[in-house]
N, C-alpha and C positions, 0 to 999 in steps of 0.2 A: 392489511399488512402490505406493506410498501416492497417491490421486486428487489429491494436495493438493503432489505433488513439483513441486518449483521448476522443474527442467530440462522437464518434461513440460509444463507452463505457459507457460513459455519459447516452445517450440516451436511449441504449438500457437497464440500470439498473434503470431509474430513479425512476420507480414504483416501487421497490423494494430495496428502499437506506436504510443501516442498521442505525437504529437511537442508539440502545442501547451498552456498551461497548461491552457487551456478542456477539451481534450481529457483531460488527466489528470487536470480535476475529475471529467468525468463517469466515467472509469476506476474511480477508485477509491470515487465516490460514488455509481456508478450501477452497473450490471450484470455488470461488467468483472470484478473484484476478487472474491475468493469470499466468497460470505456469513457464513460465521466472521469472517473478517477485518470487512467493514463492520460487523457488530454487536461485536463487541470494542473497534473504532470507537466508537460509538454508546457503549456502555458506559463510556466515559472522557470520554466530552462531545464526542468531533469530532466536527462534523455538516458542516463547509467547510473548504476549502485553507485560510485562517489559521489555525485553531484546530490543521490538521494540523502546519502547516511551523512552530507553537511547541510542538509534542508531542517529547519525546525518544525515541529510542529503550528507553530503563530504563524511560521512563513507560508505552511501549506494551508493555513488557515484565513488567511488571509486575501485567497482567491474567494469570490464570492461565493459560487456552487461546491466549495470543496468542505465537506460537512464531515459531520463526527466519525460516520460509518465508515467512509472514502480514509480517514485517519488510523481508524482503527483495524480496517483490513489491512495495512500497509503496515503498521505497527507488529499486529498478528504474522504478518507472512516474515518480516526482518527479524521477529523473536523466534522463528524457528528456527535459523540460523544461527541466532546469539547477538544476531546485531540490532542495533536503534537507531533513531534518530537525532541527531543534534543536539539537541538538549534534553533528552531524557536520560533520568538518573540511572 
């Protein structure tokens, strides 16, 4: 099982899932979110929650190393607040 599994991440945050937007900036801007991810971030220009919630998923996908899991935590942490990405319905 790879450090980087979704469910293992899951778990290990689940008492601490950010509810508020403020809260899921600093998630996935701050420490929260693994560093693959924020720098893959970084690599495409997001550096704030606008620049993230006009990102698609094809576009974060589109970085070589930025994989399902890296999508799907990021998906996870914007749906605790109610928000998405780009093109999701």
């Amino acid at each position: 099982m790879s450090q980087y599994d979704w469910r293992t991440m899951a778990k290990a945050t689940e008492k601490t899932k950010p509810k508020s937007r403020e809260q899921i900036d600093y998630a996935i801007f701050g420490r929260v979110l693994p560093a693959r991810a924020r720098n893959n971030l970084k690599r495409l220009g997001v550096t704030n929650m606008e620049q993230l919630l006009n990102t698609s998923e094809a576009e974060m996908r589109s970085t070589q190393e930025f994989g399902a899991i890296s999508v799907a935590w990021i998906k996870d942490l914007l749906a605790e607040a109610g928000l998405k990405l780009k093109d999701d319905k």
